[in-house]
KEKE-3310 file (N, C-alpha, C; in steps of 0.2 Angstrom, whole numbers, plus 5000, padded with zeros to 4 digits):
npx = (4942:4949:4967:4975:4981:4997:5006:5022:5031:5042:5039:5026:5028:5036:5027:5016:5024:5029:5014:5009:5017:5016:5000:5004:5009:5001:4988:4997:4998:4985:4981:4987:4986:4979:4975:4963:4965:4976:4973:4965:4974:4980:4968:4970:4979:4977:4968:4974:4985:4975:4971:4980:4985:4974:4975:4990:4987:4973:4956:4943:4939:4934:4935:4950:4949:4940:4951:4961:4952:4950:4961:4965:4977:4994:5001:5008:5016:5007:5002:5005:5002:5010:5009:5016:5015:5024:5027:5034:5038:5042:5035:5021:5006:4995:4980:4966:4962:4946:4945:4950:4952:4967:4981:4986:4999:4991:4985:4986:4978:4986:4979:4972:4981:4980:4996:5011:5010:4999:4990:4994:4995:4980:4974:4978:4972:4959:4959:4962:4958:4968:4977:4989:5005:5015:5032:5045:5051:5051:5053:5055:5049:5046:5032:5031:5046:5048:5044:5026:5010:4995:5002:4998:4990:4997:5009:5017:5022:5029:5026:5031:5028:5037:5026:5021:5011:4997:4990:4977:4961:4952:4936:4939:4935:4934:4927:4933:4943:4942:4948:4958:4978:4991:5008:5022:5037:5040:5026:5020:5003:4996:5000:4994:4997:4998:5001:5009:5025:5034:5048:5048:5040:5050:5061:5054:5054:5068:5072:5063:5072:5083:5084:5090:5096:5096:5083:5076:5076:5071)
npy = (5097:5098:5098:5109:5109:5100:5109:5110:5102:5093:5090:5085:5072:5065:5065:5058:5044:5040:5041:5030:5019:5016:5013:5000:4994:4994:4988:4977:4972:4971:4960:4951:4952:4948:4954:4965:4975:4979:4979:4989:5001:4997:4999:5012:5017:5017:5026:5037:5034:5040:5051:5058:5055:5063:5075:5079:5075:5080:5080:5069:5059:5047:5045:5042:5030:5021:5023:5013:5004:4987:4978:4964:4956:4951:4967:4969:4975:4978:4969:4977:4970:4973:4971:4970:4972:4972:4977:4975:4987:4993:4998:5002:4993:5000:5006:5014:5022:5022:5026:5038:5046:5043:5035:5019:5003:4987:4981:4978:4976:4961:4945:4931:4916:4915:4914:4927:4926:4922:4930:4942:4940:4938:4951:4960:4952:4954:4969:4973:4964:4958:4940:4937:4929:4930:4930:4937:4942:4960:4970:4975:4983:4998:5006:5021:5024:5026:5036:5038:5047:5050:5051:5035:5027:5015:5004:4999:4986:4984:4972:4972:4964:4958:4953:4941:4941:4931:4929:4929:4940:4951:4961:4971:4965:4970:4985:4995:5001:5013:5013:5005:5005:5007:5014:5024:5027:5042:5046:5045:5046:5055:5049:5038:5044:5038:5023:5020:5025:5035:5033:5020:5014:5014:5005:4993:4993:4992:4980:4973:4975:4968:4954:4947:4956:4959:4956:4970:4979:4989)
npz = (5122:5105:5105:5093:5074:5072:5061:5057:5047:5050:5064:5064:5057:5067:5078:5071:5067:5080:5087:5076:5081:5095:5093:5089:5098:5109:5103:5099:5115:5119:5114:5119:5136:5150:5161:5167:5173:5164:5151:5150:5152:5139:5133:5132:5129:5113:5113:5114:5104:5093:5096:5093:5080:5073:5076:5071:5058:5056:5051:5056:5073:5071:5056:5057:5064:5056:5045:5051:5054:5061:5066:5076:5088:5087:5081:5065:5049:5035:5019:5002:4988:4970:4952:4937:4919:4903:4888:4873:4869:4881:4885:4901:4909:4913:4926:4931:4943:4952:4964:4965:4955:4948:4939:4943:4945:4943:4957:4975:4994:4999:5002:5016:5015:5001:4991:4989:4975:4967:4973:4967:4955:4953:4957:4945:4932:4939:4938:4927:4916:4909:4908:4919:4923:4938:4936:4943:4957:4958:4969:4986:4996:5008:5012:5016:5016:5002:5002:4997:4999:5004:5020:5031:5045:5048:5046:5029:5016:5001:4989:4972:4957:4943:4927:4917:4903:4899:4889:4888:4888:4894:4899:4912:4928:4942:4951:4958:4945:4929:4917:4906:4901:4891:4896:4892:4900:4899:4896:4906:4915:4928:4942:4954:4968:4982:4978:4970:4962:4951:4951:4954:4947:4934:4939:4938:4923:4921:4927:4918:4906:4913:4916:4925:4936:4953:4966:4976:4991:5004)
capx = (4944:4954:4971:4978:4985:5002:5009:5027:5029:5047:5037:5021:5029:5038:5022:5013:5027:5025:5005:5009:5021:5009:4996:5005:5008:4992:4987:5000:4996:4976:4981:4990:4984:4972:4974:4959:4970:4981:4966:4962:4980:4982:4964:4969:4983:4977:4965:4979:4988:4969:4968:4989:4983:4970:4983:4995:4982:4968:4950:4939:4944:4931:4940:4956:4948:4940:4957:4966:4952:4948:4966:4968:4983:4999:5005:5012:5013:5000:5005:5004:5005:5009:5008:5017:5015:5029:5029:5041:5043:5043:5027:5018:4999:4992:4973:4965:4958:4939:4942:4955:4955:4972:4984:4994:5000:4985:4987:4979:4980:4986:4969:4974:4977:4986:5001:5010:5013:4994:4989:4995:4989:4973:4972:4979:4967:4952:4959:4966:4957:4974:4978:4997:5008:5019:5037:5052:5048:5056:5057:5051:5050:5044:5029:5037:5054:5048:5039:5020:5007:4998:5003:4994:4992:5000:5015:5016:5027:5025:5028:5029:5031:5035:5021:5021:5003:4997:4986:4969:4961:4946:4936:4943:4932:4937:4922:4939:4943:4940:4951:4968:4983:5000:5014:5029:5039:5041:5021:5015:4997:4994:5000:4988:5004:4999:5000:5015:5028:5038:5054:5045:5039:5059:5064:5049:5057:5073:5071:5062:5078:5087:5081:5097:5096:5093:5079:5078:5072:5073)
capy = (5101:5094:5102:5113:5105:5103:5111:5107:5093:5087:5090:5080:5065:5063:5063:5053:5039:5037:5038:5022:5014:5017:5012:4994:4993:4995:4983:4969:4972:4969:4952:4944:4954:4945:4957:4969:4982:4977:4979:4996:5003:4997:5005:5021:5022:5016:5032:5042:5034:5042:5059:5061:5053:5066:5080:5078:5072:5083:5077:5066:5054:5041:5044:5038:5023:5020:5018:5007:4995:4983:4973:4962:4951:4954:4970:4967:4978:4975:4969:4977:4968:4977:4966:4975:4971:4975:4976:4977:4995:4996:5001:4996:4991:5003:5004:5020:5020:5024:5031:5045:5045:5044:5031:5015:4995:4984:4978:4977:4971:4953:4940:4926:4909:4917:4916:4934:4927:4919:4937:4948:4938:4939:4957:4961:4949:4958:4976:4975:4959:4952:4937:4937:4926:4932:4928:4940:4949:4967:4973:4974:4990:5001:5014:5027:5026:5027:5044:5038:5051:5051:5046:5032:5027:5010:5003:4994:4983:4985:4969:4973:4957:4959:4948:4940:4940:4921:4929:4929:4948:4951:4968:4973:4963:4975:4990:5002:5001:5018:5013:5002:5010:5006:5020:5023:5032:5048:5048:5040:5048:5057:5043:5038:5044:5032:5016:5020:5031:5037:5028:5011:5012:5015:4999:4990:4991:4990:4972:4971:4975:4965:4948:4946:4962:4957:4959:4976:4979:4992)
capz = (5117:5103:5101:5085:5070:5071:5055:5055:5045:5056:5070:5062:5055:5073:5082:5067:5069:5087:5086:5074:5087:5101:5090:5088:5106:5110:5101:5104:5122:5120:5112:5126:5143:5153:5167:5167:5172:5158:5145:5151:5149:5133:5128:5134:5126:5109:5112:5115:5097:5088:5097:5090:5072:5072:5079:5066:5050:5052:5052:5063:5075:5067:5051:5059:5066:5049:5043:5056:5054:5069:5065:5081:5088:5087:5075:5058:5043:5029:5012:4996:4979:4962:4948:4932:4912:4902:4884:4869:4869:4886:4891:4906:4910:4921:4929:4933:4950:4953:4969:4965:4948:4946:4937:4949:4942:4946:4963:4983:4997:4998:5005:5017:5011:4995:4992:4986:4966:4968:4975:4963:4948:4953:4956:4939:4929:4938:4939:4922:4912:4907:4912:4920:4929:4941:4936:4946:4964:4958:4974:4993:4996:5013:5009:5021:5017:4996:4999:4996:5000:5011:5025:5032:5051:5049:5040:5024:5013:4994:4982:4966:4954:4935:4925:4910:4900:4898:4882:4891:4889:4892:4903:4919:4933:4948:4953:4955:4938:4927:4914:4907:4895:4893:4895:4891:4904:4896:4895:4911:4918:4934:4948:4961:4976:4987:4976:4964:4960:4943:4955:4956:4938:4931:4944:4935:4918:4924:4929:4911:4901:4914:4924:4931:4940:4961:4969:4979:4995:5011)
cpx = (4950:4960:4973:4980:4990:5005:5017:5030:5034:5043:5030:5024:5032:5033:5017:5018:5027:5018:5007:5012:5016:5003:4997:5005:5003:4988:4990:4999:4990:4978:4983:4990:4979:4970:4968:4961:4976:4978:4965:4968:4980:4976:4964:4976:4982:4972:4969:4983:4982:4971:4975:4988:4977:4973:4986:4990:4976:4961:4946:4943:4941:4933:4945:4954:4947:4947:4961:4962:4952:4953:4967:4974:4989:5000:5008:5011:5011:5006:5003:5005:5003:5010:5011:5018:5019:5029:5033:5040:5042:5039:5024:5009:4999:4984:4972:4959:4950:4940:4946:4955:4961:4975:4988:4993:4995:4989:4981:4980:4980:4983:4975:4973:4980:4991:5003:5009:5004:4990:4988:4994:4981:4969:4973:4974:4959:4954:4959:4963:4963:4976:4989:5000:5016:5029:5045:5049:5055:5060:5051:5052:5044:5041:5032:5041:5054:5043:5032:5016:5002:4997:4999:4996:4995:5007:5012:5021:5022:5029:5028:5034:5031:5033:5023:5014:5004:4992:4978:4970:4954:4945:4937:4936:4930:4932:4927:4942:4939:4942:4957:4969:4988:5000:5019:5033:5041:5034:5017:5010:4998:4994:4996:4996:5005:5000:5007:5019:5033:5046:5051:5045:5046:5060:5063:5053:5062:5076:5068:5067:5079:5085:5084:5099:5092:5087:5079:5075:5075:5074)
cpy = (5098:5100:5106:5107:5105:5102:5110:5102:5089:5086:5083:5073:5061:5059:5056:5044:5037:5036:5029:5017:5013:5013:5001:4993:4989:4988:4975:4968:4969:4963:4949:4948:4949:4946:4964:4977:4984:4980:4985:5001:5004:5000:5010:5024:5020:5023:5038:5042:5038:5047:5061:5061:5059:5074:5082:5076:5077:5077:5074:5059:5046:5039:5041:5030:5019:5015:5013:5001:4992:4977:4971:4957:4957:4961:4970:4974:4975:4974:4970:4973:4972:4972:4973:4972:4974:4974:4976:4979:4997:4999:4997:4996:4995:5004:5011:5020:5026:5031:5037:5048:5046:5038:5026:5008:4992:4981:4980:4976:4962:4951:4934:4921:4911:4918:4923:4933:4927:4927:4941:4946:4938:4945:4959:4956:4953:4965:4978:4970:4955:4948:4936:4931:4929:4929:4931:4945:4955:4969:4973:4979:4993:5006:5018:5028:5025:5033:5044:5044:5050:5047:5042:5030:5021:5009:4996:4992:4981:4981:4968:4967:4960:4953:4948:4940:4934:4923:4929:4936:4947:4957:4965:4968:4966:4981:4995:5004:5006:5015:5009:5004:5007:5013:5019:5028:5038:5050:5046:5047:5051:5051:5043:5038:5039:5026:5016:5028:5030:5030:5020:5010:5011:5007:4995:4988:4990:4983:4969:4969:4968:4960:4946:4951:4958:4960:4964:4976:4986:4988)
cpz = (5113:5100:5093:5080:5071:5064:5052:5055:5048:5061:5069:5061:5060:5078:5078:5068:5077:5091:5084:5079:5092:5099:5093:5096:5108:5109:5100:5110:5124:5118:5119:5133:5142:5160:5165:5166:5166:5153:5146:5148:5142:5127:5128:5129:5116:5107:5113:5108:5093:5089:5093:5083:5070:5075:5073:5059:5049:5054:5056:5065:5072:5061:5051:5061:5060:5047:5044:5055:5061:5068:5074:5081:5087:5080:5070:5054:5038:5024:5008:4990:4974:4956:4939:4926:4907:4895:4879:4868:4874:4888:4896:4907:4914:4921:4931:4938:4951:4959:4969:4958:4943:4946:4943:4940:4946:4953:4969:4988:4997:5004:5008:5015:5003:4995:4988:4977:4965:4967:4968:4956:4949:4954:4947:4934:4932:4939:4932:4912:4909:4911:4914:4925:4931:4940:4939:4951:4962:4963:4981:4997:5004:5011:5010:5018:5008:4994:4995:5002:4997:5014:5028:5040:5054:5044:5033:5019:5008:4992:4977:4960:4945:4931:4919:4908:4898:4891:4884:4890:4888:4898:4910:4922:4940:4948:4954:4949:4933:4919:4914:4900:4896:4891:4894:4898:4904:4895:4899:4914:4922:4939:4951:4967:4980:4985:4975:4964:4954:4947:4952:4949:4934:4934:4940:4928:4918:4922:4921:4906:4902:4919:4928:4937:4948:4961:4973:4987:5002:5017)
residu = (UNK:UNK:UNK:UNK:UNK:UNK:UNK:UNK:UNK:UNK:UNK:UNK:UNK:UNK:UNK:UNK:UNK:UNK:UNK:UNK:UNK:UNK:UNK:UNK:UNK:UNK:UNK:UNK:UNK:UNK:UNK:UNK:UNK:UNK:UNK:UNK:UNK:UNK:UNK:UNK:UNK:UNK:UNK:UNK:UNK:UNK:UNK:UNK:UNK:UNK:UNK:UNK:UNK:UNK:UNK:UNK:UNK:UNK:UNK:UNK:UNK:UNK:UNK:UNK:UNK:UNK:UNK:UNK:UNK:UNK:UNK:UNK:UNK:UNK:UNK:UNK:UNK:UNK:UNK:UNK:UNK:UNK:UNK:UNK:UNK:UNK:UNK:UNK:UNK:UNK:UNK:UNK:UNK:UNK:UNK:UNK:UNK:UNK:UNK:UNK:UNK:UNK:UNK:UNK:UNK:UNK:UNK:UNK:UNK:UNK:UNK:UNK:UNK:UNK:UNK:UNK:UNK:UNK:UNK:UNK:UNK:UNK:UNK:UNK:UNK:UNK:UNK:UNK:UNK:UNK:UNK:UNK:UNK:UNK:UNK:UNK:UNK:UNK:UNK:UNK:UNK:UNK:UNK:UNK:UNK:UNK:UNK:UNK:UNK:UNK:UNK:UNK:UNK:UNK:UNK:UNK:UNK:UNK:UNK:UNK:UNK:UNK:UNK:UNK:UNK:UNK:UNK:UNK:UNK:UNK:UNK:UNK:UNK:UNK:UNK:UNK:UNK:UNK:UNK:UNK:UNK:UNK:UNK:UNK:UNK:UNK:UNK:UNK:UNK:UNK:UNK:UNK:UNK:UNK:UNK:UNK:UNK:UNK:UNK:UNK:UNK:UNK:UNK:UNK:UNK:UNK:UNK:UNK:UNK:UNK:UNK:UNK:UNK:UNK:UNK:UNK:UNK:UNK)
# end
């Protein structure tokens, strides 16, 4: 029998963070056991991080698995690249995602064997058709601790680079891809939550104004 939901959301995010831990655990532990008994342990308790993720989130436990994905080896968090297009009145390039159909800065996860500038130029030319090159890391930013929603069962670190346009444009390449607009920040769309947020976007133009402004990071 699968416990209740838990409803209060200190009490949720506590038990959802210690899922995720557990989770890593779990999983650095399967990489470097080669004790039988070792191996068992650490699958019991990555089914102990699911049943919690499905506790605190709702839905099925296959769901959950879904998400996690079959990541082995040691535990890392993922990385995101945002790729932002900036122009002279300060509007920025944004992509309307197929599967939510709500507004983020093209971007994705970053592919091995790319480096992050490499990465996030290549998202933006197939999400967006413009071609960009990556010129200043904005910021290095922790999904978590920047209030994306929702929450996810791993961690992840979001780099968002401000791109220059090389003059190349042609249509989006990318099957997510609904739509591209520039905005202004006083007329920006419906965010996709988990990508971007109104914050990020301000930082984005920020660094536009000012390229001497640091890099940012949690």
């Amino acid at each position: 029998m699968t416990p209740d939901r838990i409803e209060n959301t200190d009490h949720a995010e506590a038990v959802r963070r210690a899922a995720i831990t557990l989770t890593a655990i779990a999983q650095s532990g399967l990489h470097y056991a080669d004790d039988r008994y070792d191996v068992d342990r650490y699958q019991k308790m990555a089914a102990l991080a699911l049943d919690l993720l499905t506790v605190v989130g709702g839905g099925s436990r296959d769901g959950w698995r879904l998400q996690l994905g079959d990541d082995r080896g040691y535990a890392t968090p993922k990385i995101d690249v945002r790729g932002a297009l900036v122009d002279d009145r300060e509007r920025v390039l944004l992509m309307r995602e197929r599967l939510d159909g709500y507004w983020s800065l093209p971007g994705g996860w970053a592919d091995p064997l790319d480096t992050p500038s490499v990465a996030v130029e290549r998202e933006v030319r197939e999400e967006t058709g413009y071609g960009a090159r990556a010129v200043k890391l904005v910021g290095c930013w922790d999904r978590d601790a920047r209030g994306h929603t929702p929450k996810l069962p791993f961690s992840i670190y979001k780099l968002f680079f401000l791109c220059e346009a090389t003059g190349e444009v042609g249509p989006p390449q990318a099957l997510e891809t609904l739509e591209v607009g520039w905005f202004g920040l006083d007329e920006l769309p419906p965010l996709s939550s988990g990508r971007i947020n109104v914050h990020e976007l301000g930082r984005v133009v920020a660094h536009h104004r000012d390229r001497t402004l640091p890099t940012e990071f949690d």
